[in-house]
C-alpha positions in Angstrom: 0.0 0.0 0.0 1.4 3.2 -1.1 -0.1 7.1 0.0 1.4 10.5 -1.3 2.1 12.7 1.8 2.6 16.3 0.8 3.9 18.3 3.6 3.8 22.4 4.0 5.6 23.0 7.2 4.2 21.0 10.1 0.8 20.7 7.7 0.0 17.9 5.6 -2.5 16.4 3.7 -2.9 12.7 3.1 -4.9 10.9 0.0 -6.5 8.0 -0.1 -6.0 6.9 3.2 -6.6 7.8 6.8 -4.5 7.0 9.4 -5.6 6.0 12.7 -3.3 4.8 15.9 -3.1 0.9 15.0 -2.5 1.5 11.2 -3.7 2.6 8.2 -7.5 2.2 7.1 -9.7 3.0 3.7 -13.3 2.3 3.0 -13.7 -0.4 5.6 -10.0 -2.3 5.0 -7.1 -1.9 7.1 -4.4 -1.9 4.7 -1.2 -1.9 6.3 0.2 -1.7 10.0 2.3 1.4 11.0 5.7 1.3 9.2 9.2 3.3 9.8 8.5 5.6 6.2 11.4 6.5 3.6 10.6 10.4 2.5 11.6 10.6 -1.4 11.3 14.6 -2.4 7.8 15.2 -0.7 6.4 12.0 -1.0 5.9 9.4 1.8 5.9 5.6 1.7 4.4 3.3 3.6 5.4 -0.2 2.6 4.3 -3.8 4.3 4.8 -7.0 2.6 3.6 -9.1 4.7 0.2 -10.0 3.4 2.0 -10.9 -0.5 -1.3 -9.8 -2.0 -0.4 -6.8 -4.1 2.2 -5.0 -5.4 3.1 -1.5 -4.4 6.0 1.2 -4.9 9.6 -0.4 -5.2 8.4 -4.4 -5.5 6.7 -6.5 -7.3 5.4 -9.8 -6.7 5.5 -13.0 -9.4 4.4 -16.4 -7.9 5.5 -16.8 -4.4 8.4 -14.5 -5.1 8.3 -11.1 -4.1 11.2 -8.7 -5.3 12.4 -5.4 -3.9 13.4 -3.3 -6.6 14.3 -0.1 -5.4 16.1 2.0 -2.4 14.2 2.3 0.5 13.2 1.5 4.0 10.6 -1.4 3.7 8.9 -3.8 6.9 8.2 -7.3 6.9 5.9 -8.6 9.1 2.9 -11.1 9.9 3.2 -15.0 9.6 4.4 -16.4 6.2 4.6 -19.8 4.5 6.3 -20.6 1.1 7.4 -17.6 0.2 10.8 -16.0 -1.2 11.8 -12.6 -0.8 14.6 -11.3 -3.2 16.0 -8.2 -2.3 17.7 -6.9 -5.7 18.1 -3.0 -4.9 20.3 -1.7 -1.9 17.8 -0.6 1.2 16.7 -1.6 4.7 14.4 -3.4 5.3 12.6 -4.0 9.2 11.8 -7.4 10.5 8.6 -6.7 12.8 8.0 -9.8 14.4 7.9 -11.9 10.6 7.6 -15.3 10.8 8.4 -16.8 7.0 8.5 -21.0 6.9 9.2 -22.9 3.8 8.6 -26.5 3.2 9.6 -26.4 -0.3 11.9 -25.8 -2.2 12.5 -22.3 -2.0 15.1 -19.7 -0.4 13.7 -18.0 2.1 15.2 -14.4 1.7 18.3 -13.7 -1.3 19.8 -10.6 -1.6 21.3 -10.3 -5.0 25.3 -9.7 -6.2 26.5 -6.5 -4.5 23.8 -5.0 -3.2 24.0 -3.7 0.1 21.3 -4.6 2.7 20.7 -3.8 6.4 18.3 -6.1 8.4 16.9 -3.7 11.2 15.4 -6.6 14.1 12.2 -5.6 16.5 9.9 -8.0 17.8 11.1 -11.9 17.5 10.9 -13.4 13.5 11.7 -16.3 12.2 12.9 -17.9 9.5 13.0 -21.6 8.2 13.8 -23.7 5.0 12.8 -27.0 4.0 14.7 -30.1 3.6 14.4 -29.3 0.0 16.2 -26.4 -0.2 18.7 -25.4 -2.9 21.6 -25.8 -0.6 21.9 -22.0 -0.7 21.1 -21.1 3.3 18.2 -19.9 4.8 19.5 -16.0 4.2 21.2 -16.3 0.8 23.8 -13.6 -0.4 24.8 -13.4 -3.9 28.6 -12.0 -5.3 29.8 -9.1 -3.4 26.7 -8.5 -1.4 26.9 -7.4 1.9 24.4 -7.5 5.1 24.1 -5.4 8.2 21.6 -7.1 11.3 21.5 -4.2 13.7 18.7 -3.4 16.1 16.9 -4.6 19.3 15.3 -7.7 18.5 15.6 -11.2 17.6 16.2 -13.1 14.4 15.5 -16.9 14.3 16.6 -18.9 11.8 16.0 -22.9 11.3 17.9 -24.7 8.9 17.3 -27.9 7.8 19.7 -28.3 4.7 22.9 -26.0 4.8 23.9 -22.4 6.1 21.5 -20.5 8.3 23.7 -17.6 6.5 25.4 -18.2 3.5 27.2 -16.4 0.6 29.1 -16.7 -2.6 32.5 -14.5 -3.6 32.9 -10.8 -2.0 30.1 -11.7 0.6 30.5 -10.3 4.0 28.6 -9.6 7.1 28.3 -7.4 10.0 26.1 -7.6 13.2 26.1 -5.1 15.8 23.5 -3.0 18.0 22.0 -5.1 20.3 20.8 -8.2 17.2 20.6 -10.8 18.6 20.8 -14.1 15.8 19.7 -17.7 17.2 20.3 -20.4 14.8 18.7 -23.7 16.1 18.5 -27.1 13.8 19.0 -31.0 14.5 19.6 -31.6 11.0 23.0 -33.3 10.5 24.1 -31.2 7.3 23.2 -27.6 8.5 26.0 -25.2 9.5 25.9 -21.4 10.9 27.4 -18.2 9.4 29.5 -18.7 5.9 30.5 -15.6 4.5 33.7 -15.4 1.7 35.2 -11.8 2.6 35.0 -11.1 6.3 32.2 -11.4 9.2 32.1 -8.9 12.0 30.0 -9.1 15.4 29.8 -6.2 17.9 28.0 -6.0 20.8 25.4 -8.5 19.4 24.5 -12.2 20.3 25.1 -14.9 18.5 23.9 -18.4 19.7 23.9 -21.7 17.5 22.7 -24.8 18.7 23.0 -26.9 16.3 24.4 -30.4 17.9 24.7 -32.6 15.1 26.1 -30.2 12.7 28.4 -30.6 10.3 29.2 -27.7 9.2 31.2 -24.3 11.4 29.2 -22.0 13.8 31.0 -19.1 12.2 33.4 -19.7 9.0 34.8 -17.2 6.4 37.8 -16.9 3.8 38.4 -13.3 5.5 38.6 -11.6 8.6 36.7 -12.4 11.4 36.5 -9.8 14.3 34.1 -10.5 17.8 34.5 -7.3 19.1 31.8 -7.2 22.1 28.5 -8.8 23.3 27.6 -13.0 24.0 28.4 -15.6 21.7 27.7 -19.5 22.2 28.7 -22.0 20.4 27.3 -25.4 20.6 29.2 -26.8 17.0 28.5 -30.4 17.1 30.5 -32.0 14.3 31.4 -28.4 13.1 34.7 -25.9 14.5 33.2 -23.0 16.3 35.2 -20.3 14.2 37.0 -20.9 11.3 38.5 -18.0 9.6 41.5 -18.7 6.2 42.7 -15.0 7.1 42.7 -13.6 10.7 40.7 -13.7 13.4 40.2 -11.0 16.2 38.8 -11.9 19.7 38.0 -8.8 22.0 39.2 -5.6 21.8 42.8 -3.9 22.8 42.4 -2.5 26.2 38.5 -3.7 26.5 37.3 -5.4 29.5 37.1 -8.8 29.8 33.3 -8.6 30.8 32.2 -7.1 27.4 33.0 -10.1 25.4 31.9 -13.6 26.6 32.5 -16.2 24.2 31.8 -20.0 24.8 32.4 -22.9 22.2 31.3 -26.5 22.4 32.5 -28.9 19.3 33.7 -32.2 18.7 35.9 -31.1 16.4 38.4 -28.0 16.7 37.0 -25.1 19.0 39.2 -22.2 16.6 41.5 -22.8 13.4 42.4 -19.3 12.0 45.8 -18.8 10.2 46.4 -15.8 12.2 44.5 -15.2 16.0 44.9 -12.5 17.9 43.2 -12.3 21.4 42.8 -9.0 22.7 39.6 -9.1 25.8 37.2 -11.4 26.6 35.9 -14.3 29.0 36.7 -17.0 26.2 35.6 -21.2 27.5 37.0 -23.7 24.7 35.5 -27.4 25.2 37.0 -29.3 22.1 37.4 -33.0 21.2 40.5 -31.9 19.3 42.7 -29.0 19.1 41.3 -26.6 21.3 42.9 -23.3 19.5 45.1 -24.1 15.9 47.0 -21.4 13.5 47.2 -23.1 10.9 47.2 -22.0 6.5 44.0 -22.3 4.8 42.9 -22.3 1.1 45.0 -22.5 -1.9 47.2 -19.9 -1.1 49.1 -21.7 1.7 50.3 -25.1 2.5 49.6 -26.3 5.8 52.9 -25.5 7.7 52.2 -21.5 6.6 55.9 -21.5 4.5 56.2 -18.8 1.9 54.0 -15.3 2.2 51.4 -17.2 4.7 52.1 -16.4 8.6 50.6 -18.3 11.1 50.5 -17.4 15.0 49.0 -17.0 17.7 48.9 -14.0 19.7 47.8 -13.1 23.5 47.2 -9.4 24.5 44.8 -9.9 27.4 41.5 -11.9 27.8 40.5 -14.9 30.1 40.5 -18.4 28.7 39.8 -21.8 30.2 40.2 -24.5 27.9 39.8 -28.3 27.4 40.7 -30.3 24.8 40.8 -33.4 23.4 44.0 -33.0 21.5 46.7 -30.1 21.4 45.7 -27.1 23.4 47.1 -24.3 21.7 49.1 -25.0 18.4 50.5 -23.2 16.2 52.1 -23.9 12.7 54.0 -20.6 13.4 54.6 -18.6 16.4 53.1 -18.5 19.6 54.0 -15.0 21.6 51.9 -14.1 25.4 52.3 -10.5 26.6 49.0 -10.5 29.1 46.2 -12.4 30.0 45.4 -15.7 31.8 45.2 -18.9 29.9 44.5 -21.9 31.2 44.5 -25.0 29.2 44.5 -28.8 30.1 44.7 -30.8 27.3 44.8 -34.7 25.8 47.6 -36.8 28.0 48.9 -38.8 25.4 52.0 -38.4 24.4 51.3 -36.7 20.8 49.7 -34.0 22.4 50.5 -31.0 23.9 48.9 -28.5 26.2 51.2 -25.8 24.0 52.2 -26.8 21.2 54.3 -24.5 18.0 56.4 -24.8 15.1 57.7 -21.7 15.6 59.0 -19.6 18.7 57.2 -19.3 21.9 57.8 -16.0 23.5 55.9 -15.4 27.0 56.8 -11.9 28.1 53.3 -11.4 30.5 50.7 -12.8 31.2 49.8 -16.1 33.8 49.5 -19.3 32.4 48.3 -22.6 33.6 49.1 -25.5 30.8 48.7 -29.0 31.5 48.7 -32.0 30.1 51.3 -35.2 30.1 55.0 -35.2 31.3 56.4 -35.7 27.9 56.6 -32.9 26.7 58.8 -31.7 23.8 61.1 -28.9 23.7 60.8 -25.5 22.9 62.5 -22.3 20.7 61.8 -19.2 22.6 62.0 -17.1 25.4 60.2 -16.3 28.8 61.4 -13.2 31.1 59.1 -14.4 33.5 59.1 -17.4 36.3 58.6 -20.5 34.8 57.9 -23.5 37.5 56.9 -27.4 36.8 54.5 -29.5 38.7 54.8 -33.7 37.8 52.6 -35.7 39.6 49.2 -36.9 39.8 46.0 -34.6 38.9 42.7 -35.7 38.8 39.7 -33.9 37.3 38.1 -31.8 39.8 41.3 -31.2 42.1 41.4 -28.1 43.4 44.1 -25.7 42.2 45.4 -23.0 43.8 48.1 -20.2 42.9 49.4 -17.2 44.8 52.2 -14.7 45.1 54.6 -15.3 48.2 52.6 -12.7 49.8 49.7 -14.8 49.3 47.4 -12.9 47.3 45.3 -15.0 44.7 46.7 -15.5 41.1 44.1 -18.1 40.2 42.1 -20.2 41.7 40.4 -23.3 39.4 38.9 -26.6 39.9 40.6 -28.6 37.1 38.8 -29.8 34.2 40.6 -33.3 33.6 43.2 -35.6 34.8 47.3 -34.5 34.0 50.3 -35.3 34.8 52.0 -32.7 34.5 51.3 -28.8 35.0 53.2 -25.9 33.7 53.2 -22.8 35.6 54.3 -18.9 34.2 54.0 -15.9 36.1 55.8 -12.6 36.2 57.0 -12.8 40.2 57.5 -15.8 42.0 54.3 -17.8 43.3 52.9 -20.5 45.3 50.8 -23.8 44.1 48.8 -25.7 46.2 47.0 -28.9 44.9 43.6 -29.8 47.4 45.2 -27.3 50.0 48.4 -29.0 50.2 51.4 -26.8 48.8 53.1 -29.3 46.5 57.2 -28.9 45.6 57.7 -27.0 42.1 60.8 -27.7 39.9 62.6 -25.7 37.1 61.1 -26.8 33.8 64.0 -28.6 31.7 64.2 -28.3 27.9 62.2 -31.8 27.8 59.3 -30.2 30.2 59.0 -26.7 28.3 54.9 -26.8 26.8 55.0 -26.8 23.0 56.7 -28.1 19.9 56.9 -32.1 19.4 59.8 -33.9 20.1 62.3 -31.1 20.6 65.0 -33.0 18.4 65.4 -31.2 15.2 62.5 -31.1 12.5 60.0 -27.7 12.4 61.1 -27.3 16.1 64.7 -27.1 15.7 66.3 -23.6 14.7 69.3 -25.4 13.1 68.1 -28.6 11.6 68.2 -28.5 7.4 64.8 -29.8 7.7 63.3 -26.9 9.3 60.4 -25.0 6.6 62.1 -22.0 4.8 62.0 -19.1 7.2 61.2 -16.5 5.3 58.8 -14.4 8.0 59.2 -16.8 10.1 63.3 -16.5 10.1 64.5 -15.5 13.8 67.5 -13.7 12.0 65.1 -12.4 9.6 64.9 -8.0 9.4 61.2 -8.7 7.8 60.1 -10.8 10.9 56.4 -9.3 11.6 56.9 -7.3 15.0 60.2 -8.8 15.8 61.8 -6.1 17.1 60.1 -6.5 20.5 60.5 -10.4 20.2 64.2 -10.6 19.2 65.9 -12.1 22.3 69.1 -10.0 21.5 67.2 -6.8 20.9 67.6 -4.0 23.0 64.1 -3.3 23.1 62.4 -6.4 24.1 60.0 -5.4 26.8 61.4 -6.5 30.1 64.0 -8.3 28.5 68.0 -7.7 29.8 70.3 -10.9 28.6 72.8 -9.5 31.0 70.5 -9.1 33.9 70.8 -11.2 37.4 67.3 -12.3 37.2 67.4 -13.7 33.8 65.6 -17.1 34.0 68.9 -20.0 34.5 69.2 -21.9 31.2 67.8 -25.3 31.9 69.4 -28.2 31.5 68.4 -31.9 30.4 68.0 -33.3 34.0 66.1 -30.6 35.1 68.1 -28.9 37.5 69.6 -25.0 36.2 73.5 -25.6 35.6 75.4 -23.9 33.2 75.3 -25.1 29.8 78.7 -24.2 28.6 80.4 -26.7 31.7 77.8 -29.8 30.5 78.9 -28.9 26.9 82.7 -29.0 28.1 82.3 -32.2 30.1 80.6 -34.2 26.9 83.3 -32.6 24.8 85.9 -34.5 26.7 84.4 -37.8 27.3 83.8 -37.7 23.3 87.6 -37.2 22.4 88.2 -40.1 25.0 86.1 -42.5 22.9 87.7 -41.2 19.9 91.2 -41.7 21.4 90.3 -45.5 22.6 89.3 -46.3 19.4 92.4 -45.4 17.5 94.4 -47.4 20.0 91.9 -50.1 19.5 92.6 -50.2 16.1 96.3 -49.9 15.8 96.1 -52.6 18.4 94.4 -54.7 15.4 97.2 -53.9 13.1 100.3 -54.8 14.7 98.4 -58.5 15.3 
């Protein structure tokens, strides 16, 4: 329904229509509900689709298909069944409580190739395919479209064949404002958000339950950012993010109360090829890796050689994670300036609670890793205190951690049986297991959290099978940000190799000693070998 408003000052005159407190009514018919309007020149519009029965100014109807074809500001609302909206012009369009269910074969809402759309939520609408759906998602963008969700209400979608969102080349998304997206299904082939150039939440809710799932909760070939606001992530089969670029958790300097983020899989609870945690309450429950850098795509091989960098990076942020596997691993680096992470992963002897190809630098932050004794070595550097507990932890033991002065560092029930717990802190601290303070050692090169067997390979600087360094290279003047991660540079926060209270290097046995005598020591029982072999064989000879 469409009226021409012309408006002289603060009068105006209306045609056609007369407009009364629940709507708009003419001779006997309410035609429409009250509508945010778009003002073109002097004209008014006042635009509902919900009822499909007509068409008005800027879309048309053909079938069950109805078309916006024009800029505007348009409402959907009322309760729907078989229907498809395509949304071919750039404009906004309000879901008011619109409930739209297919049970054929058709897409509920497609926005066509780069147009751009915002999605403006009031009320609680729905949305739900069929079984029979084109496998194109229940919100359905075309090449180089992008979406907005913003507002105060909620958006429901059910899928019951593919993406709840989904999108071809250029695609991207952004929710923010208050939206708040459920995505709910028990389908076994259904995933969440899939968007090729980038996906960004901001103090919005996200929360898909979708159990059985195969597909990711959130998954893009670009960026991913969660800035602010609740996110849970019950993934089933699927990983709860997946980005082939980098992802962003938090924001630099935010408070850890402004982003909660919670991800249930049986599969891995974040693969990025670059992730960067700035703020946040962050819980990881995986069946495998918890958190993995790894290359994605064509672009990159799996161990991130040539232009593709994988790490992982802490700033700040709260996690507690479990996992199945590998805790953290990284294909690249892993570096930790702030925050408290707390992992306890997989006990066997394949896995570890930290785990990187690369270097692992810890500079700040405190860090609770556990896991199984066997733990391979490490390339890196920590300025901070570095302890090692080995002994018997069972799931539900209560850990404790304090400075000498007794003031709480962190205070956890554990999460699963270990064996072994690593411990990092910036001053010295206390650990007590069930209230019992339990003996701490220095962790030896074999006990350091990350990096497989410690004996050459991708975690051996020197070995000729190590991955061209290229950014990765530790001598390397390109190095992303090495200049505060050089362990000979001058400017390495905190970091004086000449200082008394440089951490001892550890040796083999576990106990600090100095390398250089233990190097001596097997350098002369070596040339005594060599020596009784020659003797040995002249020996031979003169027989």
């Amino acid at each position: 329904c469409w009226w021409p408003t012309f408006k002289n000052n603060s009068r105006e005159t209306k045609y056609r229509a007369v407009r009364s407190n629940n709507g708009w009514y003419e001779r006997g018919k309410w035609l429409c509900s009250r509508t945010r309007t778009l003002s073109i020149g002097l004209e008014q519009h006042c635009r509902d689709l919900s009822s499909f029965e007509t068409a008005g100014s800027g879309y048309a109807i053909s079938g069950n298909a109805v078309t916006i074809n024009s800029e505007g500001t348009y409402e959907l609302s009322g309760v729907n069944n078989n229907k498809k909206i395509i949304i071919s012009s750039s404009c906004t369009v309000n879901l008011n409580s619109f409930t739209l269910i297919n049970t054929d074969t058709l897409t509920p809402i497609l926005i066509s190739a780069n147009k751009v759309v915002e999605f403006v939520l009031s009320g609680e609408s729905t949305l739900k395919d069929s079984s029979t759906n084109e496998n194109e998602g229940v919100i359905y963008l075309q090449n180089g479209a992008s979406l907005t969700i913003s507002g105060t209400g909620t958006l429901n979608i059910n899928p019951t064949t593919y993406m709840a969102i989904n999108g071809t080349q250029g695609t991207s998304l952004i929710v923010n404002d208050g939206a708040n997206i459920r995505v709910q299904s028990e389908s076994t082939t259904v995933g969440g958000i899939y968007l090729r150039n980038g996906i960004t939440f901001n103090n919005a809710v996200y929360i898909y339950d979708c159990p059985n799932g195969k597909n990711h909760s959130i998954d893009s070939e670009g960026t991913i950012k969660l800035i602010k606001g609740k996110y849970s992530l019950n993934s089933g089969n699927g990983k709860g993010i997946q980005s082939e670029k980098d992802l962003y958790i938090g924001e630099e300097g935010g408070n850890d109360d402004d982003l909660l983020l919670s991800i249930i899989t049986t599969n891995e609870g974040i693969e990025a090829m670059g992730i960067t945690f700035y703020s946040g309450s962050i819980s990881i429950d995986a069946t495998e890796d918890g958190i993995n850098a790894a290359a994605q795509g064509t672009e990159c091989d799996a161990q991130c050689s040539g232009n593709c960098v994988c790490y992982i990076t802490f700033k700040g942020g709260k996690l507690n994670l479990t996992s199945g596997e590998d805790g953290i691993d990284s294909n690249g680096d892993i570096t930790i300036t702030g925050g408290q992470i707390i992992v306890f992963a997989s006990i066997t002897t394949e896995d570890q609670p930290i785990d990187q190809d690369g270097l692992l630098n810890i500079t700040g932050g405190a860090i609770i890793a556990a896991g199984t004794s066997s733990m391979g070595g490490v390339s890196g550097e920590t300025t901070q205190v570095a302890k090692v507990y080995t002994g018997t932890i069972n799931a539900g033991d209560k850990l404790e951690v304090t400075d000498t002065n007794g003031n709480k560092i962190i205070n956890i029930n554990t999460t699963k049986a270990a064996s072994y717990i690593y411990f990092n802190y910036k001053t010295s601290f206390i650990v007590k297991l069930n209230n019992v303070q339990v003996t701490l050692s220095e962790p030896s090169q074999g006990q350091q959290p990350g990096g497989g067997s410690g004996q050459g390979g991708m975690n051996d600087p020197n070995s000729s099978d190590r991955q061209p360094f290229g950014p990765n290279d530790p001598n390397s003047s390109d190095r992303p940000g090495f200049g505060p991660n050089d362990p000979n540079s001058s400017d390495r926060p905190g970091f004086d190799p000449n200082s008394s209270d440089r951490q001892p290097t550890p040796s083999m046995n576990g106990n600090p000693s100095d390398s250089t005598v233990g190097q001596e020591k097997d350098g002369g029982f070596e040339i005594l070998l060599k020596l009784s072999n020659i003797l040995i064989l002249l020996g031979l000879i003169l027989l």
